[in-house]
GUDO-568915 format. One record per atom (N, C-alpha, C): z, x, y; atom name; residue number from 1. Coordinates in steps of 0.05 Angstrom, whole numbers, plus 5000, padded with zeros to 4 digits. Example, Ala and Ser with C-alpha at 12.3 -4.5 7.8 and 13.67 -1.06 7.14 Angstrom:
// residues 2
SITE    w    u    v atomo num
SITE 5156 5264 4886     N   1
SITE 5156 5246 4910    CA   1
SITE 5156 5264 4934     C   1
SITE 5142 5257 4955     N   2
SITE 5143 5273 4979    CA   2
SITE 5157 5258 5001     C   2
END
This chain:
// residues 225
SITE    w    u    v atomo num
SITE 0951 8730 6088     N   1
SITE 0974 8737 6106    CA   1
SITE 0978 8768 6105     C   1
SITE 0982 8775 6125     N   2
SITE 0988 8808 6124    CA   2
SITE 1014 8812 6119     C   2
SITE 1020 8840 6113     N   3
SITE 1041 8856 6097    CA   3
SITE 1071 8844 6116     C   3
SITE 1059 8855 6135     N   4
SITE 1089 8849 6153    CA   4
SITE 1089 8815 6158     C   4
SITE 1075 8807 6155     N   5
SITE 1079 8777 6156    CA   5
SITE 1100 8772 6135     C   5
SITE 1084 8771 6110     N   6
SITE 1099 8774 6080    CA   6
SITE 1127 8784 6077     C   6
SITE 1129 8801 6084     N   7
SITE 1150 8815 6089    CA   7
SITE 1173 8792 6107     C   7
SITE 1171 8787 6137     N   8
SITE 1189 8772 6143    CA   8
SITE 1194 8748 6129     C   8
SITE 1171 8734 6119     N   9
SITE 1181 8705 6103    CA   9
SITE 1195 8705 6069     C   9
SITE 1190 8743 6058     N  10
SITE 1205 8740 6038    CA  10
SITE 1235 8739 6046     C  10
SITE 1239 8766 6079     N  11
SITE 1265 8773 6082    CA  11
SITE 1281 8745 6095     C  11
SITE 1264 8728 6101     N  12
SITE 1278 8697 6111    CA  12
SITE 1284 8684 6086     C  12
SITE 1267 8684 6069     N  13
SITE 1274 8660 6054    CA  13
SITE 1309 8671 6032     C  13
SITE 1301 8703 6025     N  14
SITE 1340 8712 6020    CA  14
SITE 1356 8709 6034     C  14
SITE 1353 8708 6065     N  15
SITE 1373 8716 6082    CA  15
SITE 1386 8680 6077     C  15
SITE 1366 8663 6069     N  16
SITE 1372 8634 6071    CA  16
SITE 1385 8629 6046     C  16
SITE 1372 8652 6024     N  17
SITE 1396 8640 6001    CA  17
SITE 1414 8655 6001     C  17
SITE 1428 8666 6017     N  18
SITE 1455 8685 6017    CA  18
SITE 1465 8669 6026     C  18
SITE 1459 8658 6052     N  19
SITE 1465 8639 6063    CA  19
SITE 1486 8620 6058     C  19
SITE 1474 8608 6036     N  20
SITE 1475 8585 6020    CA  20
SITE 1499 8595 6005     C  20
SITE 1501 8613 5994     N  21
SITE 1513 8623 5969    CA  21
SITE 1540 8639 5984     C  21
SITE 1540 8635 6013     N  22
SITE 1556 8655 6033    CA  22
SITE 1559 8688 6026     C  22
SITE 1536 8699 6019     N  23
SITE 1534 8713 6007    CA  23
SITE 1526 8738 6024     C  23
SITE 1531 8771 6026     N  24
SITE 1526 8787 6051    CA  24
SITE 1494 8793 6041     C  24
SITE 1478 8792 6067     N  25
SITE 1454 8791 6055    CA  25
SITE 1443 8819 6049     C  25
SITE 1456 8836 6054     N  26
SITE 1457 8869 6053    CA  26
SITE 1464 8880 6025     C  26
SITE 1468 8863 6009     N  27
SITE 1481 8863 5983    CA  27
SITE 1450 8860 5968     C  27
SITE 1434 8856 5983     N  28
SITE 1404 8857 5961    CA  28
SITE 1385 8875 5966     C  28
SITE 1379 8897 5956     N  29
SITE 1357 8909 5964    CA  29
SITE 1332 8898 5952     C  29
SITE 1312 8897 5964     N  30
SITE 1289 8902 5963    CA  30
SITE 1265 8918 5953     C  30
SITE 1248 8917 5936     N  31
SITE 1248 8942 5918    CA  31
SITE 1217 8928 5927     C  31
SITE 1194 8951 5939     N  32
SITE 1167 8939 5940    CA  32
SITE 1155 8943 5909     C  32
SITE 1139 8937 5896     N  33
SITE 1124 8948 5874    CA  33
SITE 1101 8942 5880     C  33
SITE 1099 8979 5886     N  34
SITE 1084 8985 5900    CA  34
SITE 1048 8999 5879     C  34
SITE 1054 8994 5857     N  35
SITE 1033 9001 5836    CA  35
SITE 1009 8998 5850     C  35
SITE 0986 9011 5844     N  36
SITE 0957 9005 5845    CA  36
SITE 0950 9004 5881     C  36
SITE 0981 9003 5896     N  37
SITE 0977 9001 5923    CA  37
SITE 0959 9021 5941     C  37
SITE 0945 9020 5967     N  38
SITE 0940 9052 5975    CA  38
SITE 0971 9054 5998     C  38
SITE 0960 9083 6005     N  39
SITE 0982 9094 6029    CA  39
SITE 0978 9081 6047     C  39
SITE 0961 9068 6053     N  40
SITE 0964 9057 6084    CA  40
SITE 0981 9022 6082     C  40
SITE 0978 9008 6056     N  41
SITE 0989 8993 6052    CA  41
SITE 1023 8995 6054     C  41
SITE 1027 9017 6041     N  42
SITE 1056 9017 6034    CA  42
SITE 1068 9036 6063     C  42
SITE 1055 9046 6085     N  43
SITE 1056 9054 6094    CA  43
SITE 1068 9030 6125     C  43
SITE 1042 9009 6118     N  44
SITE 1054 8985 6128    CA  44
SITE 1073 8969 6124     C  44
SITE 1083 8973 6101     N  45
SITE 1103 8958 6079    CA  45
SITE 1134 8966 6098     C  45
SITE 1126 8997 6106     N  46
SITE 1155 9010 6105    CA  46
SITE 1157 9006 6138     C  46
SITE 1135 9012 6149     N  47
SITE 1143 8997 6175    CA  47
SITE 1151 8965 6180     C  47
SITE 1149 8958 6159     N  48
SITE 1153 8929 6162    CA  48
SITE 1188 8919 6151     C  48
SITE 1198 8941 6143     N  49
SITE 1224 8944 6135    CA  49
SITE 1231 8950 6110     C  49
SITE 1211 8955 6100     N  50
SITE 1221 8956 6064    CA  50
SITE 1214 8993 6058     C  50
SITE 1241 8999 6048     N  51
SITE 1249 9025 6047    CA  51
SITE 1257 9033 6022     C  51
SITE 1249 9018 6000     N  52
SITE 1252 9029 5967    CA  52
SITE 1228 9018 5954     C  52
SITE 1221 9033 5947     N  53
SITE 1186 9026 5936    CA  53
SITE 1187 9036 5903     C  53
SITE 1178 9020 5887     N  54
SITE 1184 9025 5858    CA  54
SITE 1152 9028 5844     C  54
SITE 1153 9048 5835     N  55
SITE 1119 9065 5826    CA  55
SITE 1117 9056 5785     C  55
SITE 1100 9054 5772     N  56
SITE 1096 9053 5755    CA  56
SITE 1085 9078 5742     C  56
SITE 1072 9088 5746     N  57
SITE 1058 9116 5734    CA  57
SITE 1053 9140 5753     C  57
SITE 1066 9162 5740     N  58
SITE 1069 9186 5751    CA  58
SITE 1058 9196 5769     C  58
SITE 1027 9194 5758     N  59
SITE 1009 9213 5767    CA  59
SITE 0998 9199 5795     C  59
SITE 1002 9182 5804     N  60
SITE 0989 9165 5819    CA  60
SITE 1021 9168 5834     C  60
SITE 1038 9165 5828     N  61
SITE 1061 9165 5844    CA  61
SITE 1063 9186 5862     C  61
SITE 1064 9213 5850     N  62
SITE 1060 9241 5858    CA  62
SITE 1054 9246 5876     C  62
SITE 1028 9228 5877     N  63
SITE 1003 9237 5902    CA  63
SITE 1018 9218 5923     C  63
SITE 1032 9192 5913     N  64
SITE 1030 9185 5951    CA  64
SITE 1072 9189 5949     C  64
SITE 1081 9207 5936     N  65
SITE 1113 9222 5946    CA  65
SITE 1105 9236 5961     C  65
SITE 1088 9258 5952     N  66
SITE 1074 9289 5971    CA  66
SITE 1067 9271 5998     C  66
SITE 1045 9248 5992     N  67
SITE 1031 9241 6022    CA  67
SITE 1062 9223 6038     C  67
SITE 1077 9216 6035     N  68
SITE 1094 9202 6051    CA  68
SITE 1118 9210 6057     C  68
SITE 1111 9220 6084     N  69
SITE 1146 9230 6078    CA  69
SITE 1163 9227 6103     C  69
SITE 1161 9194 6094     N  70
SITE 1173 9176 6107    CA  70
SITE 1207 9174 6101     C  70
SITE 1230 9162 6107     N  71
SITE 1243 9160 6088    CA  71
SITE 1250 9143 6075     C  71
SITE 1230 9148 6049     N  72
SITE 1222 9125 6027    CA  72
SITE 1251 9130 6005     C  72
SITE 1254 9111 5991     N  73
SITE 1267 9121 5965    CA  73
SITE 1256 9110 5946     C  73
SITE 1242 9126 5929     N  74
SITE 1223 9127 5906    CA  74
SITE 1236 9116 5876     C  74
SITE 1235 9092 5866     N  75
SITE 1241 9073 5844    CA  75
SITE 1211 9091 5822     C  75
SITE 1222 9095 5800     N  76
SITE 1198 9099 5779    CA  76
SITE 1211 9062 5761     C  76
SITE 1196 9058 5758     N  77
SITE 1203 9027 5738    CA  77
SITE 1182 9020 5718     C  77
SITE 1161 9045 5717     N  78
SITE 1147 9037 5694    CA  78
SITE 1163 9049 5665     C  78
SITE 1149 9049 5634     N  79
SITE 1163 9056 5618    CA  79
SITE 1153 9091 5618     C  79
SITE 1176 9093 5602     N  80
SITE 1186 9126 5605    CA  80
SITE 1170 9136 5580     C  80
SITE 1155 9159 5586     N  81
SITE 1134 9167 5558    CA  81
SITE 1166 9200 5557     C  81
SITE 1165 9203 5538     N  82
SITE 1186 9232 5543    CA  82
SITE 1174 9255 5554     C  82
SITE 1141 9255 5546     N  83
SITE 1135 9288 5553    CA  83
SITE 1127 9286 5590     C  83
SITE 1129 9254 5605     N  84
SITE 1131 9259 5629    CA  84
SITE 1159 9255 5643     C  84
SITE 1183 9256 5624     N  85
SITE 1207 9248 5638    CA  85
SITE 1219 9277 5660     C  85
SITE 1211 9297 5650     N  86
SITE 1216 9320 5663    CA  86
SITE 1206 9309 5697     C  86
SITE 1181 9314 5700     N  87
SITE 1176 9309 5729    CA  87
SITE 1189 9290 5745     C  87
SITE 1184 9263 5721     N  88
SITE 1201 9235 5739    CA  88
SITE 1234 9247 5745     C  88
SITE 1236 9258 5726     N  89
SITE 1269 9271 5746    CA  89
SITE 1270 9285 5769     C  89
SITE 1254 9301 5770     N  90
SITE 1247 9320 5787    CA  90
SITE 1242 9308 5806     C  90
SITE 1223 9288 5815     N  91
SITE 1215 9281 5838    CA  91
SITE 1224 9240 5850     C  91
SITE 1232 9227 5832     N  92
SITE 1248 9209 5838    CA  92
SITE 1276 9208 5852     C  92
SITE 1279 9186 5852     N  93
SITE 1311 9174 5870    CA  93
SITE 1327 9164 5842     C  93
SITE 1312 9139 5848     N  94
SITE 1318 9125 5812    CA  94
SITE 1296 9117 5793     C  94
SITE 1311 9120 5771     N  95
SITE 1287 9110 5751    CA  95
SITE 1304 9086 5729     C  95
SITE 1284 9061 5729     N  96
SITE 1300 9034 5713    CA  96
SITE 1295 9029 5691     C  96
SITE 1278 9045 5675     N  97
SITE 1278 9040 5661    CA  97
SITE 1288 9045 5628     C  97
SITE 1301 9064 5636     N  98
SITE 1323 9077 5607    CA  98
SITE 1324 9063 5593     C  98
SITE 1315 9065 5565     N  99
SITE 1317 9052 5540    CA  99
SITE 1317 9067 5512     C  99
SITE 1330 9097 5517     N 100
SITE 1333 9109 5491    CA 100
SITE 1350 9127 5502     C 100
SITE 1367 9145 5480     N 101
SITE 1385 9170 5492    CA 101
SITE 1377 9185 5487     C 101
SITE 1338 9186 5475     N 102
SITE 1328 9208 5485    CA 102
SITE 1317 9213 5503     C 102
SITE 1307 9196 5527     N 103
SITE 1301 9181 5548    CA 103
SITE 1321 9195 5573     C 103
SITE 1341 9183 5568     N 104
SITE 1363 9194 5576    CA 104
SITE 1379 9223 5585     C 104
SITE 1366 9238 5551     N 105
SITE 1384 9256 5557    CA 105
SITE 1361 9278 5566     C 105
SITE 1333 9271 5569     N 106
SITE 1316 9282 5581    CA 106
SITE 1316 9288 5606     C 106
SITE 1315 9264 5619     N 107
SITE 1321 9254 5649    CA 107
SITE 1348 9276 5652     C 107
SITE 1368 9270 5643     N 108
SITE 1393 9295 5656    CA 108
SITE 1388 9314 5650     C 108
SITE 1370 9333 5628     N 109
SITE 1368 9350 5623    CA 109
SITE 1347 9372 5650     C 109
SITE 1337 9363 5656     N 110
SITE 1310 9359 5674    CA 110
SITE 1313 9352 5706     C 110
SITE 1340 9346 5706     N 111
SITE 1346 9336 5737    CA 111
SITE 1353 9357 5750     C 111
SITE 1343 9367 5777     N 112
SITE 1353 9390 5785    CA 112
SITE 1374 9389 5803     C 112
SITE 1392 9409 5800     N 113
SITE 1417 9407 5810    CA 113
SITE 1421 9398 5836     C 113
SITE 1399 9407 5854     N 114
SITE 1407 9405 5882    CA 114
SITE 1395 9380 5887     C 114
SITE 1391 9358 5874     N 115
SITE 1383 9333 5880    CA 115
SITE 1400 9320 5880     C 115
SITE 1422 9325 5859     N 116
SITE 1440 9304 5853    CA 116
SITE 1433 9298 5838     C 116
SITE 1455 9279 5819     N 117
SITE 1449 9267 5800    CA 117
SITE 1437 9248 5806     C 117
SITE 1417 9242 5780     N 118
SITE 1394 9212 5781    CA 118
SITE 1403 9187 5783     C 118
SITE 1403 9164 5806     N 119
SITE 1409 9143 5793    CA 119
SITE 1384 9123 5777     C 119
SITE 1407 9119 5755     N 120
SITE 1387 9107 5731    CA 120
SITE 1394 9074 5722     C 120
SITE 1384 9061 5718     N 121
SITE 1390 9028 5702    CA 121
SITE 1381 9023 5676     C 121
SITE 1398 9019 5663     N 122
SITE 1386 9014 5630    CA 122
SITE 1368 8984 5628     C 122
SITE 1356 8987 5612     N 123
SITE 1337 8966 5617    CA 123
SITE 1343 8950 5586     C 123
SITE 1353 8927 5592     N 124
SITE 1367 8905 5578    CA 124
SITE 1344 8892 5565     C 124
SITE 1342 8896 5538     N 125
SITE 1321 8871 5529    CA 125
SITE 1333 8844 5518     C 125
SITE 1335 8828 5535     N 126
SITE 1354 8802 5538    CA 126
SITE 1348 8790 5513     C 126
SITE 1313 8783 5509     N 127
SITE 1303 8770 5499    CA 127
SITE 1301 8777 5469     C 127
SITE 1302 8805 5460     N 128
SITE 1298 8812 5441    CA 128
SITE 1279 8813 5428     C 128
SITE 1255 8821 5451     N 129
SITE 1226 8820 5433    CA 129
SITE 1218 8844 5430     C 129
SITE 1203 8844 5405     N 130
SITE 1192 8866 5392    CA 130
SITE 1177 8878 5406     C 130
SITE 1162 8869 5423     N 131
SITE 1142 8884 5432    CA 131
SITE 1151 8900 5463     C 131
SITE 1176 8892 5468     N 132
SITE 1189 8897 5500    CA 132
SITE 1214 8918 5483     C 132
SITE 1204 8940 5500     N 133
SITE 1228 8968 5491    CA 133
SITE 1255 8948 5507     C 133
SITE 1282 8966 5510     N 134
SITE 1311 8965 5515    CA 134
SITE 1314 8963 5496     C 134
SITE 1339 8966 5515     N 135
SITE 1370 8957 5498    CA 135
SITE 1379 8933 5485     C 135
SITE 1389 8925 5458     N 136
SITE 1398 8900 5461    CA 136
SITE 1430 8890 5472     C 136
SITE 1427 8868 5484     N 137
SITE 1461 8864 5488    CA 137
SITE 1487 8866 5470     C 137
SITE 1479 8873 5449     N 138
SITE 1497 8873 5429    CA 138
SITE 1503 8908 5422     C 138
SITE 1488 8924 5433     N 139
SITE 1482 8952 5430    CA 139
SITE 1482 8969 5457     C 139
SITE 1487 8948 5479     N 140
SITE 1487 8962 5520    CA 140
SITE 1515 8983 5512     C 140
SITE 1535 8963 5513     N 141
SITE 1565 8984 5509    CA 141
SITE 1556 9009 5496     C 141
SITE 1561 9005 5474     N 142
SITE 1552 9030 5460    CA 142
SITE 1537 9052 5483     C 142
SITE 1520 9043 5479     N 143
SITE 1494 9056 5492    CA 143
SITE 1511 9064 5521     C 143
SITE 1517 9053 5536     N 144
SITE 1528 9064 5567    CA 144
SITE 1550 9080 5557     C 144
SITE 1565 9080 5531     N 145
SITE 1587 9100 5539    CA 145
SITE 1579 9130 5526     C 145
SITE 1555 9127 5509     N 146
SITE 1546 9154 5507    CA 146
SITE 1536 9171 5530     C 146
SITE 1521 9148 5543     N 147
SITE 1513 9156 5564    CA 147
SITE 1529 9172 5594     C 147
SITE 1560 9165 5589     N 148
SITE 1574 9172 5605    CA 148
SITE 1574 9201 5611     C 148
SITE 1570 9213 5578     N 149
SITE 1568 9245 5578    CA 149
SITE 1552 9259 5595     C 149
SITE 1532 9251 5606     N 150
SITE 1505 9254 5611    CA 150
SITE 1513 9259 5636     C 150
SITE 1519 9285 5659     N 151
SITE 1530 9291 5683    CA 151
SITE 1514 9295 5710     C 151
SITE 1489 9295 5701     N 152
SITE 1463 9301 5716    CA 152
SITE 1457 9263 5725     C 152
SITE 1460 9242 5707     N 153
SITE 1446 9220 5721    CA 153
SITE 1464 9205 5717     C 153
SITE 1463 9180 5733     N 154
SITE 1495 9169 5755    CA 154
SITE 1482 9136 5747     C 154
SITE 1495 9130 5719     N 155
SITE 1479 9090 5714    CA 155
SITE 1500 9076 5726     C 155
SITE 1476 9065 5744     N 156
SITE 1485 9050 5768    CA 156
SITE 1484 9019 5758     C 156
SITE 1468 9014 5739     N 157
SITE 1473 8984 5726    CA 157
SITE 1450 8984 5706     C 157
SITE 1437 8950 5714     N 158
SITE 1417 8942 5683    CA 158
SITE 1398 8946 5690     C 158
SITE 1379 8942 5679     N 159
SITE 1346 8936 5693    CA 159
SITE 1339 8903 5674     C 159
SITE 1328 8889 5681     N 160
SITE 1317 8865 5664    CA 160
SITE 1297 8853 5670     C 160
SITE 1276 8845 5650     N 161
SITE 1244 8836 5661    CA 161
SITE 1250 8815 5637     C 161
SITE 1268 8790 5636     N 162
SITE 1262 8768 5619    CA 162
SITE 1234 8749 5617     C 162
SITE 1228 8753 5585     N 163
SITE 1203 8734 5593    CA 163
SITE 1193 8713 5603     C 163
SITE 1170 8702 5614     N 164
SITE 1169 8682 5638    CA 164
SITE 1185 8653 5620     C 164
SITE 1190 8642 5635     N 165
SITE 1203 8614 5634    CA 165
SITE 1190 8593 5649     C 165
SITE 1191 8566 5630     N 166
SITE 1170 8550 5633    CA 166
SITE 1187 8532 5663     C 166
SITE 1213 8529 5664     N 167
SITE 1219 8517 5688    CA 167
SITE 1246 8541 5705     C 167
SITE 1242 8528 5728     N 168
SITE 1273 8543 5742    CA 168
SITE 1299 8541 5732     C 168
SITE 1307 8511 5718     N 169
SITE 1337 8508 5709    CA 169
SITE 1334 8543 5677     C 169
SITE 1311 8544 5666     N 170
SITE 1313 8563 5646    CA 170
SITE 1306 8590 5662     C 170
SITE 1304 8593 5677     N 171
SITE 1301 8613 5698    CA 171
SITE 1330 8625 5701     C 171
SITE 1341 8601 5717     N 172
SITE 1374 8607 5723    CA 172
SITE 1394 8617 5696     C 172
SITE 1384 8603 5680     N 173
SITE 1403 8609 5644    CA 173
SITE 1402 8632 5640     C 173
SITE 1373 8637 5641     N 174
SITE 1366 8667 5623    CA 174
SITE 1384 8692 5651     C 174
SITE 1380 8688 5671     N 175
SITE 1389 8705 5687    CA 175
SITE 1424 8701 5695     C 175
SITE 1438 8680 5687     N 176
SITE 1467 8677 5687    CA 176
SITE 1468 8689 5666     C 176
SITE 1460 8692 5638     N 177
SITE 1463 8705 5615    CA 177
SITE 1470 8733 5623     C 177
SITE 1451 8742 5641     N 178
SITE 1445 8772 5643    CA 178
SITE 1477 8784 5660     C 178
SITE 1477 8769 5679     N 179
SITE 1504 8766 5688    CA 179
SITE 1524 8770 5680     C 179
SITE 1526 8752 5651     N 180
SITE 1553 8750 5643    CA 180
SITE 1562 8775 5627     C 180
SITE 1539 8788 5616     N 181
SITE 1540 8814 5609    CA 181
SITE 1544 8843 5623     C 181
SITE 1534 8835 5645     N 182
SITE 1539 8856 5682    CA 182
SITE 1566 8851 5679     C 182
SITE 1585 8832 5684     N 183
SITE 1604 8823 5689    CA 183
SITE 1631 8840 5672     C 183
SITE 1621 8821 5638     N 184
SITE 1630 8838 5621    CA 184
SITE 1633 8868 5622     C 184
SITE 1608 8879 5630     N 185
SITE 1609 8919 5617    CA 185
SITE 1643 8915 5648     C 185
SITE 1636 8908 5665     N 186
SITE 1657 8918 5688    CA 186
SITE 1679 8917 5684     C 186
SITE 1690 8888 5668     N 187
SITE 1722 8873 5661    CA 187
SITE 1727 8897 5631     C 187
SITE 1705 8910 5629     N 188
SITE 1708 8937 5602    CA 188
SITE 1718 8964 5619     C 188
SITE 1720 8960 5642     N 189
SITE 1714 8984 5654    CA 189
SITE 1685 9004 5659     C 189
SITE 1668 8991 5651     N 190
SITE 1640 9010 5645    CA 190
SITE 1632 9000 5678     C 190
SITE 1643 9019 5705     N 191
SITE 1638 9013 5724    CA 191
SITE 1601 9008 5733     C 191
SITE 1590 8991 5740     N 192
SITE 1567 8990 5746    CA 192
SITE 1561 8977 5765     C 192
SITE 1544 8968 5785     N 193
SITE 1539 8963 5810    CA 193
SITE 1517 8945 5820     C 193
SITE 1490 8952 5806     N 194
SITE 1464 8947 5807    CA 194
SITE 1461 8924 5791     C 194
SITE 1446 8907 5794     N 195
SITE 1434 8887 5783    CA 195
SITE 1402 8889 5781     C 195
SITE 1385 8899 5774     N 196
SITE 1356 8891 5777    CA 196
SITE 1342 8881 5761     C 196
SITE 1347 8846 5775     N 197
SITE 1329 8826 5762    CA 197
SITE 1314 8810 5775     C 197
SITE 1291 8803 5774     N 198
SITE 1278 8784 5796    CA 198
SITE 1251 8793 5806     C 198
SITE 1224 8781 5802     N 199
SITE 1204 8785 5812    CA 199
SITE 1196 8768 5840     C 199
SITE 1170 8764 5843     N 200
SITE 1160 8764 5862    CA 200
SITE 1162 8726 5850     C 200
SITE 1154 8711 5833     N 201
SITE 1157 8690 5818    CA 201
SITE 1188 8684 5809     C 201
SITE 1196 8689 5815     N 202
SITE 1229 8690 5808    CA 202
SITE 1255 8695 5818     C 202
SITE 1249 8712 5842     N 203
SITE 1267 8723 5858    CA 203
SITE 1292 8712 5868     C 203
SITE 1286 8680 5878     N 204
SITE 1307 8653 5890    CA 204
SITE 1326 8650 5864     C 204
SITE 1313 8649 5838     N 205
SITE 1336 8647 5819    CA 205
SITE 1346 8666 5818     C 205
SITE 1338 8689 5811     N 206
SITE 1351 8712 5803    CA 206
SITE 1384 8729 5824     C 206
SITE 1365 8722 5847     N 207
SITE 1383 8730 5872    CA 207
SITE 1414 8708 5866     C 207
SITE 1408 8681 5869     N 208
SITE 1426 8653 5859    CA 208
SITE 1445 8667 5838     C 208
SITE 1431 8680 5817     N 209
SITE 1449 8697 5791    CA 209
SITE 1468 8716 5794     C 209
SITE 1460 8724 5810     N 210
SITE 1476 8753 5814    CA 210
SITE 1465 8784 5816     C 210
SITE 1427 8779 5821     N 211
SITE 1418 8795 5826    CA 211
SITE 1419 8815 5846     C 211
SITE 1427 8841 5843     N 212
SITE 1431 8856 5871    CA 212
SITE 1398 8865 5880     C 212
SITE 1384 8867 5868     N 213
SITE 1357 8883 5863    CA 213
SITE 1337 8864 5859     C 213
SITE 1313 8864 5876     N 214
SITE 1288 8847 5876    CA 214
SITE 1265 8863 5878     C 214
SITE 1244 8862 5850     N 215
SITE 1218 8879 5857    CA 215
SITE 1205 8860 5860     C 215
SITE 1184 8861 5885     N 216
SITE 1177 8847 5900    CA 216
SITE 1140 8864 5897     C 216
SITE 1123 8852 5888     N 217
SITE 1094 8861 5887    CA 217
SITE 1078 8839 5907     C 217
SITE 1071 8824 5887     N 218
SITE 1046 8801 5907    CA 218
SITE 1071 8795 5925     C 218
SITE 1097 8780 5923     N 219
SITE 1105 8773 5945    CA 219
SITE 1101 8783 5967     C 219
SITE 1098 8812 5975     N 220
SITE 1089 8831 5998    CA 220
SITE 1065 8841 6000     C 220
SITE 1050 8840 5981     N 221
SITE 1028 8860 5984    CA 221
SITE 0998 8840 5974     C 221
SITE 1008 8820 5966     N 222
SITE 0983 8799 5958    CA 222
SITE 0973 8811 5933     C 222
SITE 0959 8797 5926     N 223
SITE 0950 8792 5897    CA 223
SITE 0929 8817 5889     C 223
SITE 0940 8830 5865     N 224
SITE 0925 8862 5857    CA 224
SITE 0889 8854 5860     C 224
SITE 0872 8879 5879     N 225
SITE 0847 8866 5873    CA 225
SITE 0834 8877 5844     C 225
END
């Protein structure tokens, strides 16, 4: 199926669970992940309506920001090495994946003024596995109100990649979890906005949760060759 095909039957099948949920369907962006993609792909992507494209690695990102200059808004969502956080500030929109306040205070340090400040999402490790960087939930607060200092980048919410789940009802849990903690930082005052949870395998629950944010790969772009 082609891109823009893909494309309308992902944006039907949300518009059907907003629907459901009476929910504004404008309330979800769309995030392509767009990794390993070429320019002419994502080039079709954006004519096809999808206007936030989320990059994994720099150097490959670089080349198709310079080549497109469409008006894309550029997601970095791979993990943050520090000695490339300089550029990712420099030349991003947002970046999701914050998971240290050195991370952090790199990214603001590094952000140039006339961009505006960065928007950023801390990236929640729900699950608490060793081998997956974030934050833990017991350590987000903390962590977001240091972060308040930080005047250069603007945290707009969480980021979360929970590990796969063997059915949908544990699908829905692990991502109401995530929720209840979104929910929480706000009834704290820790104003936040963004939700980004939900793959291409997951998206119907996550969205059902309270996801504002869906990175969307094979769903749009078919399966990496």
């Amino acid at each position: 199926m082609e891109i823009s095909k893909k494309i309308i039957e992902v944006n039907r099948e949300i518009k059907q669970i907003c629907k459901n949920l009476d929910k504004d369907v404008n309330e979800i962006t769309i995030l392509g992940a767009s990794k390993s993609q070429s320019l002419e792909k994502i080039k079709e992507a954006f004519d096809g309506g999808i206007k936030n494209f989320g990059e994994n690695y720099l150097q490959e990102a670089e080349l198709k920001i310079k080549s497109l200059q469409e008006d894309i808004t550029w997601h970095f969502i791979g993990s943050i090495q520090t000695r490339k956080a300089k550029k990712i500030a420099e030349i991003f929109d947002w970046v999701h994946a914050v998971d240290s306040l050195k991370v952090a205070k790199k990214l603001n340090d590094s952000r140039p003024k006339t961009k505006g400040p960065l928007k950023v999402c801390i990236q929640l490790n729900i699950d608490e596995e060793i081998s997956k960087s974030g934050i833990s939930s017991r350590e987000i607060e903390v962590f977001l109100s240091k972060c308040s200092d930080l005047k250069n980048i603007e945290v707009r919410g969480l980021m979360v990649i929970p590990k796969p789940r063997n059915s949908i009802q544990d699908q829905h849990k692990i991502f109401k979890e995530v929720k209840g903690i979104f929910d929480s930082l706000n009834q704290k005052n820790i104003k936040i906005d963004t939700l980004s949870m939900g793959m291409s395998s997951d998206y119907g629950p996550a969205i059902k949760e309270g996801s504002t944010m869906v990175r969307i790969g094979t769903g749009i772009f078919g399966l990496r060759k």
